[in-house]
C-alpha positions in Angstrom: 68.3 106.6 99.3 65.0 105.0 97.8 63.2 108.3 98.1 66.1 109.9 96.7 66.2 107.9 93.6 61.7 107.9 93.5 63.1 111.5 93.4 65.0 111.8 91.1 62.8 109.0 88.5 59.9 111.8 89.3 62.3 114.8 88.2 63.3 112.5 85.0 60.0 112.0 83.6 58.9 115.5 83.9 62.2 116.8 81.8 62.3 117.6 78.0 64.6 116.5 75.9 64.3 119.2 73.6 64.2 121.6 76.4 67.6 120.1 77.9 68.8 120.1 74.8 68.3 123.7 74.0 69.2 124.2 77.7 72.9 122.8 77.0 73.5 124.3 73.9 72.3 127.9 75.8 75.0 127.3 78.7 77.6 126.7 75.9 76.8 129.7 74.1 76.6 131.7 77.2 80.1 130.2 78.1 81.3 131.2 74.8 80.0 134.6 75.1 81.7 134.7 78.9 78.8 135.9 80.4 79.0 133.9 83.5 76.2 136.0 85.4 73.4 134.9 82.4 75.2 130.8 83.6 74.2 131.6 87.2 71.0 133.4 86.5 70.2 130.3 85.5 70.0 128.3 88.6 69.9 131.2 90.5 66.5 132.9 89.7 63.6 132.4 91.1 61.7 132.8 87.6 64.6 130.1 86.0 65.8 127.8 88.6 62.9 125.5 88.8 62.2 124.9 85.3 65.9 124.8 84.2 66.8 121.9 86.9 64.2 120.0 86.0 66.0 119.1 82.5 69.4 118.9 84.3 69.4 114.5 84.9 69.1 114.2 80.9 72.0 116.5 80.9 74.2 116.4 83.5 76.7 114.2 82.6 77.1 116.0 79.3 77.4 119.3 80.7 80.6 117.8 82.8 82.1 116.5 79.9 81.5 118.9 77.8 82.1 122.2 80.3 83.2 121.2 83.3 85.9 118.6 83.0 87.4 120.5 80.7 87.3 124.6 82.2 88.1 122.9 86.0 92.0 122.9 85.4 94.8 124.9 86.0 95.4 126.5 83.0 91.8 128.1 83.0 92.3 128.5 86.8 95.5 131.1 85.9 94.5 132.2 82.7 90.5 132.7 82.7 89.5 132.6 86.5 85.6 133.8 86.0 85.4 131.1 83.9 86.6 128.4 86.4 84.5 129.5 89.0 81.6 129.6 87.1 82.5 125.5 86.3 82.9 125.1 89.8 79.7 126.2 90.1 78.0 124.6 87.6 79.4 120.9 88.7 78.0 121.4 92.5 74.5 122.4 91.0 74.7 119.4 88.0 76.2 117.2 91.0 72.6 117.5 92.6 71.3 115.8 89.1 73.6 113.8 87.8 73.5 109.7 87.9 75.1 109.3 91.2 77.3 106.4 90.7 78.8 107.9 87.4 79.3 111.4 88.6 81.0 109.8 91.4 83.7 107.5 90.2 84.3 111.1 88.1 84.8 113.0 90.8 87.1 110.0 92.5 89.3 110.0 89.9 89.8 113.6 89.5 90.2 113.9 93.2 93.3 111.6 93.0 94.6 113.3 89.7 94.0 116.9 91.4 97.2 118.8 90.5 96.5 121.8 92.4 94.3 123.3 95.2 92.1 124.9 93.3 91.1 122.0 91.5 91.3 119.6 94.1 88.5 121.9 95.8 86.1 122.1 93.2 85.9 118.7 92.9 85.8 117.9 96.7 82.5 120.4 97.0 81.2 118.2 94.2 82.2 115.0 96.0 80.5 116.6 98.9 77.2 116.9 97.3 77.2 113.8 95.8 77.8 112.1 99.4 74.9 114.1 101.2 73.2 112.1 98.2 73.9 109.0 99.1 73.0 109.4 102.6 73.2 105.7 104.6 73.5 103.3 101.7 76.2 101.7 100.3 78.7 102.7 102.7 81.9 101.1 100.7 81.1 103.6 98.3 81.5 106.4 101.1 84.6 104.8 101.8 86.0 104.7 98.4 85.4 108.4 98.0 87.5 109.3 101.0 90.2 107.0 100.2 91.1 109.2 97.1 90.8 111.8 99.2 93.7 110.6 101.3 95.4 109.3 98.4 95.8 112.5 96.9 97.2 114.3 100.6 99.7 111.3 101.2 100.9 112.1 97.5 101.5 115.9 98.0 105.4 116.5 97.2 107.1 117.6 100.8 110.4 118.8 101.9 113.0 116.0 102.5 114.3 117.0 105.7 110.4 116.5 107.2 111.6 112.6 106.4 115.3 113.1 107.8 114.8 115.6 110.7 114.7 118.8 112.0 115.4 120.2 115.5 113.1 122.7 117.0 114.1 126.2 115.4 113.3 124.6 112.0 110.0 123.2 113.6 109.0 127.0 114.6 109.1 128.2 110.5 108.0 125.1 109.4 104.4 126.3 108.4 106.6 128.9 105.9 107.5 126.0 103.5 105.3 126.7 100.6 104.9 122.9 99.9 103.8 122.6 103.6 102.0 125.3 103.1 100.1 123.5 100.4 99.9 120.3 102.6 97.9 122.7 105.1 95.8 124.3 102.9 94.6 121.0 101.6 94.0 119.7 104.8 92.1 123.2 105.8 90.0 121.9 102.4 89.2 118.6 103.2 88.1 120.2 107.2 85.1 122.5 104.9 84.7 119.2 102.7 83.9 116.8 105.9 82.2 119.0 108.2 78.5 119.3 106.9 78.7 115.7 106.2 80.0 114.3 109.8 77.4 116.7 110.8 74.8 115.2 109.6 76.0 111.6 110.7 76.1 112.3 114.1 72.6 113.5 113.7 71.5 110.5 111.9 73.6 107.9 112.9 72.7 107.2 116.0 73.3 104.1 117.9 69.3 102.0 118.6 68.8 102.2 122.7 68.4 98.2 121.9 72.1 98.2 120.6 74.5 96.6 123.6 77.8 96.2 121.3 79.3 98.6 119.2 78.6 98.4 115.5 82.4 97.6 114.5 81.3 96.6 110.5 81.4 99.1 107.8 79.0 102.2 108.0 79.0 105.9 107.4 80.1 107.0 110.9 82.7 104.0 111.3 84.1 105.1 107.6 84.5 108.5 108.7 86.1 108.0 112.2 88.9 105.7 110.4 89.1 108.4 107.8 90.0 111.0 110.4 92.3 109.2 112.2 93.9 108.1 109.3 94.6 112.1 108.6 96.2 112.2 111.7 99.3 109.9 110.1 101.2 110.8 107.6 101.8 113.4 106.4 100.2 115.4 109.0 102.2 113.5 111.5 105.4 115.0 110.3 105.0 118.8 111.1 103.7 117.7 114.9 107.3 117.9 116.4 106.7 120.5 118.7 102.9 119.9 119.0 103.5 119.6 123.0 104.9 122.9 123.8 102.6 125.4 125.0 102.4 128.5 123.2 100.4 131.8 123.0 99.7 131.0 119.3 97.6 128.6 117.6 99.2 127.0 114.5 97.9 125.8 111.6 98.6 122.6 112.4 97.6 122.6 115.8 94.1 123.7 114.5 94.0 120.7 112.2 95.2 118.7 114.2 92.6 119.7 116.8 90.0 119.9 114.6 90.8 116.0 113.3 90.8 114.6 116.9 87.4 116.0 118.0 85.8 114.9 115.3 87.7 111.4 115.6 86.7 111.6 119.4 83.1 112.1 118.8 82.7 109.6 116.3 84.4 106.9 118.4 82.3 108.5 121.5 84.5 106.5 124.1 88.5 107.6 123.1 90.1 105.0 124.9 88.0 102.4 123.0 90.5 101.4 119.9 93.1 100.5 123.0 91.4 97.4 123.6 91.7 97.0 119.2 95.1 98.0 119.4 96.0 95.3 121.9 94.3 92.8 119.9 96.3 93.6 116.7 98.9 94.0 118.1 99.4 90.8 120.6 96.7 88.3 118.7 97.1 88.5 115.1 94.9 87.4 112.9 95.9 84.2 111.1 95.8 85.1 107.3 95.0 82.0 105.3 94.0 82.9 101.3 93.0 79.2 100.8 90.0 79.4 103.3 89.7 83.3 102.2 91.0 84.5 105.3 92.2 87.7 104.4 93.0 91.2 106.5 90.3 93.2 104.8 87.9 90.1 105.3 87.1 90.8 108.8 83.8 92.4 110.0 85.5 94.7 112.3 86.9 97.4 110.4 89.1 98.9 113.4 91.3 95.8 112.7 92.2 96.6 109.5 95.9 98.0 109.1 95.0 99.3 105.2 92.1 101.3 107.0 93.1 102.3 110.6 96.9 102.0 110.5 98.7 101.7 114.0 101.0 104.6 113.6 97.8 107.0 112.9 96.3 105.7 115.7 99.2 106.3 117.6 99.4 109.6 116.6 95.6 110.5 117.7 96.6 109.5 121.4 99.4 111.3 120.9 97.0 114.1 120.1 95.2 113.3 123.5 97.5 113.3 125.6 100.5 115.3 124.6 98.2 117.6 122.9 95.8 117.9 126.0 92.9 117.3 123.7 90.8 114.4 125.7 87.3 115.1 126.1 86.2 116.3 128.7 83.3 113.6 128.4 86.1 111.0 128.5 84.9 107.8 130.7 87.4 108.0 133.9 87.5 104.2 134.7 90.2 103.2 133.0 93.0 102.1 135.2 96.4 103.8 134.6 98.3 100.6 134.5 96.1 99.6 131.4 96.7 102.8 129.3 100.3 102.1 130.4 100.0 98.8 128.7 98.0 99.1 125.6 99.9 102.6 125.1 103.2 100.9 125.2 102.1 99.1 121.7 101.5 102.3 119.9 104.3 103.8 121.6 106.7 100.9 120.0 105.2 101.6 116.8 105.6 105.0 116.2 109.7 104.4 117.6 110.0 102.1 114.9 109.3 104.9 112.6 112.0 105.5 110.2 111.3 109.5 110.6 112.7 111.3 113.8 109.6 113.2 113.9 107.4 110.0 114.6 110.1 108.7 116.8 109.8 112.0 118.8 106.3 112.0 119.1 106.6 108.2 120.5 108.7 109.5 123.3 106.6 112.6 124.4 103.9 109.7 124.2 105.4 107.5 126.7 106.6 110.4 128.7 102.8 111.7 129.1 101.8 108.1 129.8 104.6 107.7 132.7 103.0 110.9 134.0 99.4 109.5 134.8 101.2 106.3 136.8 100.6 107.1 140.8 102.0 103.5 142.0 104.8 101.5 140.6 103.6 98.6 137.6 103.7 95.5 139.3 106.9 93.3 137.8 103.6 91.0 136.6 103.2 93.4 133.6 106.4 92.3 131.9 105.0 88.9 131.1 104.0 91.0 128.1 106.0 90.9 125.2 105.3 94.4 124.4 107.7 95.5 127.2 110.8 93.5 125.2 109.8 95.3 122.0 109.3 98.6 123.6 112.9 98.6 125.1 114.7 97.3 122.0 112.8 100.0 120.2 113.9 102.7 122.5 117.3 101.2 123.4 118.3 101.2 119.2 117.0 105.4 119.4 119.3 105.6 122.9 122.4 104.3 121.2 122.4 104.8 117.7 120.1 107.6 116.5 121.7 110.5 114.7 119.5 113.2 115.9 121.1 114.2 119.9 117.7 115.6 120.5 116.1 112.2 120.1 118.9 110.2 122.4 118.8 112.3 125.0 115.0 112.3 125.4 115.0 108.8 125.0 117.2 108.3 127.4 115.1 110.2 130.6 112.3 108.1 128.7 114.3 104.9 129.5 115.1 105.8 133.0 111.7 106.7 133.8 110.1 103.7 132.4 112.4 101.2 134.5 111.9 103.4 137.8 108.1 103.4 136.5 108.1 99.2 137.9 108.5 97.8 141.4 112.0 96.5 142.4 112.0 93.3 140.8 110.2 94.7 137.3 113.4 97.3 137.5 115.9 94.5 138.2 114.8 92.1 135.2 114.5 94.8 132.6 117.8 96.2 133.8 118.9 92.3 134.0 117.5 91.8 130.3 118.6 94.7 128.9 122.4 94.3 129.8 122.3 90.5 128.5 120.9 91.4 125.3 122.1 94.8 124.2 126.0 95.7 122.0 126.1 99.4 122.6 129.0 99.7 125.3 127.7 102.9 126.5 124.2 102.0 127.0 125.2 99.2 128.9 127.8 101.3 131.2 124.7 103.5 131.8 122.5 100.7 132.7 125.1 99.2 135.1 125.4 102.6 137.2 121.3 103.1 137.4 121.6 99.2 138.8 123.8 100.5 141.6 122.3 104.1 141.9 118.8 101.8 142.7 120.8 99.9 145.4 122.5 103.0 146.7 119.1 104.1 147.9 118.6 101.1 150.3 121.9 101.6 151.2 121.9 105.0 152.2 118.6 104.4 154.4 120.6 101.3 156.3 116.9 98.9 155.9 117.2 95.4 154.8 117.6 95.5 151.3 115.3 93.7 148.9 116.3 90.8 147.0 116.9 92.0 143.8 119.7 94.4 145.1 121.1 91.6 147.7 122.1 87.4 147.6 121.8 85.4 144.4 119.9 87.8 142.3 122.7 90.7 143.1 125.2 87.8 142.2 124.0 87.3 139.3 123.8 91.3 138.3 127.1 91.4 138.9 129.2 88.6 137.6 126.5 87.7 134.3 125.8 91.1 133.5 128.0 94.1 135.0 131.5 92.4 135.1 131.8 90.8 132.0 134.5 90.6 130.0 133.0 89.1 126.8 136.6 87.2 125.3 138.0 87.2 128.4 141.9 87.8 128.2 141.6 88.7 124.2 138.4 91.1 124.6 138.4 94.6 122.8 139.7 97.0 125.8 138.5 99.8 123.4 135.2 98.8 122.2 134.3 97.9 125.7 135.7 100.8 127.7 132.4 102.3 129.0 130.7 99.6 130.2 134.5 98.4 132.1 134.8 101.5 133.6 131.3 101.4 134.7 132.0 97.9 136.3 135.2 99.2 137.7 133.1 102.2 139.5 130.6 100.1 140.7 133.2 97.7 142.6 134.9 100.7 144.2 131.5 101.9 145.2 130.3 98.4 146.8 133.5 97.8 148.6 133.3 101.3 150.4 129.7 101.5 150.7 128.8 98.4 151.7 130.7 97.4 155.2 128.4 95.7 156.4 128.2 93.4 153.4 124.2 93.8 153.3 124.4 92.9 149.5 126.7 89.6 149.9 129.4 91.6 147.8 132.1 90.1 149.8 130.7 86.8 149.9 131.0 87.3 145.6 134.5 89.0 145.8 136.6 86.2 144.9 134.6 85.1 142.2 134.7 88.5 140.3 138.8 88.5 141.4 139.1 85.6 139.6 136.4 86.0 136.9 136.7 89.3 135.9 139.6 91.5 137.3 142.4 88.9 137.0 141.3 88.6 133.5 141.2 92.4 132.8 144.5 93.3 134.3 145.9 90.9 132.0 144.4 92.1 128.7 145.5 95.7 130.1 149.0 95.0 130.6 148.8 92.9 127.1 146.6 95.9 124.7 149.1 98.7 126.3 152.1 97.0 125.7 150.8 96.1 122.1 149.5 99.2 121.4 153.1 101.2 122.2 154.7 98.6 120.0 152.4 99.0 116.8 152.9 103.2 117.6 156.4 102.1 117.4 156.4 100.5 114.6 154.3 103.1 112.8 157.0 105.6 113.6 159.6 103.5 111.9 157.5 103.0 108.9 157.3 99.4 110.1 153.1 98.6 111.0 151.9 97.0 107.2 151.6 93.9 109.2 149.4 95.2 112.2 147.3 97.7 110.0 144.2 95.3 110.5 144.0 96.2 113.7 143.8 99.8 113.1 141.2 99.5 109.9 139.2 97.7 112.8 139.7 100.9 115.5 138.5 103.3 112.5 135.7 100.6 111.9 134.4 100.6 115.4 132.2 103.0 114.8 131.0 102.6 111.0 129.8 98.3 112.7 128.4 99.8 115.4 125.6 101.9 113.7 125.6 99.0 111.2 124.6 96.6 113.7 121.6 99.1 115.0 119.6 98.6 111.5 120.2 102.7 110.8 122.7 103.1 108.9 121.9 103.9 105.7 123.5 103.7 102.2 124.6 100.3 100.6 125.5 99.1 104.1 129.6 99.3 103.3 131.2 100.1 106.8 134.9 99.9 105.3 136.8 103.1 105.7 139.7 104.0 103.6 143.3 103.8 104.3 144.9 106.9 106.2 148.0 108.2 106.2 151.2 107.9 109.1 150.1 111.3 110.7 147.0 109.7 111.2 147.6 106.6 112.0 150.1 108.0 115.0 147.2 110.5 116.3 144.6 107.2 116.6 147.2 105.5 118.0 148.1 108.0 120.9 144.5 108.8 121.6 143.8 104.6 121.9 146.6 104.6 124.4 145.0 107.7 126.4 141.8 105.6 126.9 143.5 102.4 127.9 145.9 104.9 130.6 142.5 106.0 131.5 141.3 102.3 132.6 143.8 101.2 134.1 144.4 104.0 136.1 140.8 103.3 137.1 141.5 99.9 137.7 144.3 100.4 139.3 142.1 102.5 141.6 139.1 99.9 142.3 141.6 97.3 143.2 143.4 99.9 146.2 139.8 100.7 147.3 138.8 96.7 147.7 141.8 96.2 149.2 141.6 98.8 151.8 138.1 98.1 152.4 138.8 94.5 152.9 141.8 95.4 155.1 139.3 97.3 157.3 136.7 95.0 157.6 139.1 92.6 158.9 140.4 94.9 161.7 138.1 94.2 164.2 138.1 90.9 164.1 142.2 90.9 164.5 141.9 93.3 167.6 
């Protein structure tokens, strides 16, 4: 940078004002006279070029002012396109000249003003000049520069329903939206922008053999590595839906995207490195105090820094890795599964946090690619992390609530996997966990039968089972989490009808399956009869009978009095997605008033589903009665 300035102090003195006077006034006139070939001649000849750039620092900044700021727009662009190119020319030549700083906070702010591609070009291949320029020093000034870069992608104008969804077919045409179109073609723009430059870092930049730690503070090749994983968020993170599948074409953004993650991957050299960073943002926070001038951007390590390396990008480059099967080849192998496992888990948690379905969806195929590189169970150990209580809360509110039936049913072979993923006792206390802490009555019905699908298997082989499917800890699966009825006699038959039936199956299957009372379910019998199934043949015989009266009533014009109880059966479902955080609008779950037809038809389908339990209860009881009759057969003879 020192020669660089000795340079240009040199190329100073030896200009003429009157010459670079005469010099502006002659590219104005040739301008005038649109004879853009006698502009390029200019810098372009042999005979010219040397003599003509040697008055361009006393001019520069007046020939942008003067000719370029005002022919780079797009009105010239569309009405006079010779003479825009010939500007864009001109500024990369006068950006070789000009006062660096000044050009440069120039070319920053008409980055971020940009209103079109064209535009936005020639003043990134005018940016680019200026950074080659600058070279090592002052890299908060490199920095800068590519932040108005990315401020003027995140601020291109998309299609809503990239923010609200789109299943696959719309994923397949999505590169024909012209404003993604224009999204691409920007990002294509920034790839010719950043190339040369990154080029020459890696060349450069070089890490000193005497170097043992990484160089975490702020210089060119750090800058640049958080500036291409930030390009991997959004927007760009909103067109990879359907990254994973494998196809016979390349799309544009599958090119980008690959083109981002190289480069991100060679400036990082190790890829796994930012999971140790990731852990330590996410589990140890930083303790932000403004009073001893503890801020975020005040540490020394800029990978901790949300504003520069957010955690959903970087989530999204690992998605890139391993869903997009783009890890180098070079990649150290030494990293044990059950760590990526781990430290992935916190990426994973914040991309399903997302409020877009196409983040949430990449967070699955995440964790799904993840699951796929585990050869032995995770030890139960692991869950002493919290990250395992925010994953599944993350993933449970997608299961149960999310409107996209893409994203539930993925998440839900997600969520299977990831329990079968632990040993016995990791699968029993997330199963245990999850059914204590969760509301959604079918998630929790689901849950129950994996419980007793896992025991089944020990079962079937006739082994000793393990403890987490046999004695206390299968007593307290059953009568804490799996046969619950949460009010007892006056519980909500209704709102609760999955996760009874699922109870209800479960008993029928332990009293014929287990005989030989390996699990201690007989030992527990009495203490369900009385805890749960007492209980629930109560509030069976009491909703039916009240439910036929209301319909009753309703028939005779009669039900004003009861009609609570049906505003709270049309509610059912309006609280539930309330309660998951995703509903949306001003949070109002009240429905409106409906008529007698209607009223009858809710009516006469609530009745159907309590028929429906208690013809399944009905059915458990007969099958623990007769198993219970036969065990105690032998013992009689």
């Amino acid at each position: 940078m020192e020669m660089e300035q000795e340079q240009a102090m040199d190329v100073r003195t030896q200009a003429d004002p009157k010459e670079a006077a005469n010099l502006l006034q002659l590219i104005k006139q040739l301008l005038v006279e649109k004879a853009y070939d006698g502009v390029r001649m200019l810098f372009n000849s042999p005979n010219e070029a040397e003599r003509n750039t040697r008055q361009l620092p006393l001019i520069a900044m007046d020939l942008y002012h003067e000719v370029c700021s005002g022919n780079i727009s797009d009105i010239v662009y569309s009405e006079e396109p010779e003479l825009f190119d010939c500007s864009d020319e001109l500024l990369k030549v006068l950006a070789k000249y000009a006062p660096l700083q000044e050009l440069m906070l120039e070319m920053m702010e008409r980055v971020e003003e940009s209103s079109s591609l064209a535009v936005f070009g020639a003043h990134l291949r005018a940016l680019q000049v200026l950074l080659q320029r600058q070279g090592r020093d002052k890299p908060q000034a490199v920095e800068w520069c590519l932040q108005s870069v990315f401020t003027r992608i995140k601020d291109l104008p998309l299609p809503n329903y990239l923010s609200e969804g789109y299943d696959e077919e719309q994923a397949r045409l999505i590169e024909q939206q012209e404003q993604v179109e224009d999204l691409l073609a920007h990002y294509i723009t920034v790839g010719l922008f950043r190339q040369p430059l990154f080029t020459e870092i890696m060349e450069q930049d070089m890490r000193p053999n005497d170097q043992v730690f990484r160089d975490c503070s702020i210089n060119r090749r750090n800058v640049f590595t958080c500036f291409f994983i930030q390009l991997l968020g959004r927007p760009l993170a909103l067109l990879q839906m359907n990254i994973e599948k494998e196809d016979m074409t390349r799309t544009y953004v599958n090119q980008v995207v690959e083109s981002l993650t190289q480069d991100a991957s060679k400036g990082l050299g190790d890829p796994y490195y930012l999971l140790n960073l990731v852990e330590t943002r996410a589990r140890w926070q930083r303790k932000l105090d403004a009073s001893k001038g503890v801020y975020e951007m005040s540490s020394h390590n800029l990978f901790l820094i949300e504003d520069k390396l957010p955690l959903h990008a970087v989530a999204m480059y690992y998605h890139s890795l391993f869903v997009g099967n783009l890890m180098p080849f070079t990649a150290p192998r030494i990293y044990a599964p059950q760590f990526l496992f781990e430290t992935i888990a916190y990426l994973v948690e914040v991309l399903l946090n997302q409020q877009e379905p196409s983040l949430q969806h990449c967070g699955l195929r995440l964790e799904e690619s993840i699951l796929n590189l585990l050869s032995e169970p995770v030890p139960a150990t692991s869950l002493q992390l919290d990250v395992h209580k925010r994953f599944c809360e993350a993933l449970c509110k997608i299961v149960g609530y999310s409107p996209q039936v893409s994203l539930r049913q993925i998440g839900l072979n997600v969520l299977r996997r990831y329990i079968v993923a632990f040993e016995d006792q990791g699968k029993y206390l997330i199963i245990k966990n999850l059914l204590e802490t969760l509301q959604h009555d079918g998630l929790m019905g689901y849950l129950s039968a994996m419980y007793k699908d896992l025991a089944d298997e020990y079962l079937r082989k006739g082994s000793l089972l393990p403890d987490v499917f046999s004695g206390e800890m299968f007593r307290e699966m059953l009568l804490l989490c799996v046969c619950v009825l949460p009010h007892d006699v006056k519980s909500d038959l209704l709102l609760n009808a999955d996760r009874l039936c699922n109870a209800l199956n479960i008993l029928r299957y332990f009293s014929l399956r287990d005989e030989n009372n390996l699990t201690g379910f007989w030992h527990i019998l009495p203490e369900i009869e009385k805890r749960f199934l007492v209980p629930l043949g109560k509030a069976l015989d009491f909703s039916m009978a009240h439910y036929k009266a209301y319909m009753e009533r309703v028939e005779n014009g009669q039900s004003a009095s009861d009609d609570a109880l049906m505003q709270r059966q049309l509610n059912m479902l309006a609280v539930n997605i309330s309660n998951s955080g995703m509903a949306g609008g001003d949070g109002d779950t009240h429905l409106p008033d409906i008529g007698r037809k209607e009223k009858l038809e809710v009516l006469a389908s609530s009745i159907t589903s309590l028929e429906t339990l208690l013809a399944l209860y009905v059915r458990a009881n007969e099958c623990i009665e007769l198993a219970a009759r036969k065990r105690r057969l032998p013992s009689d003879a």
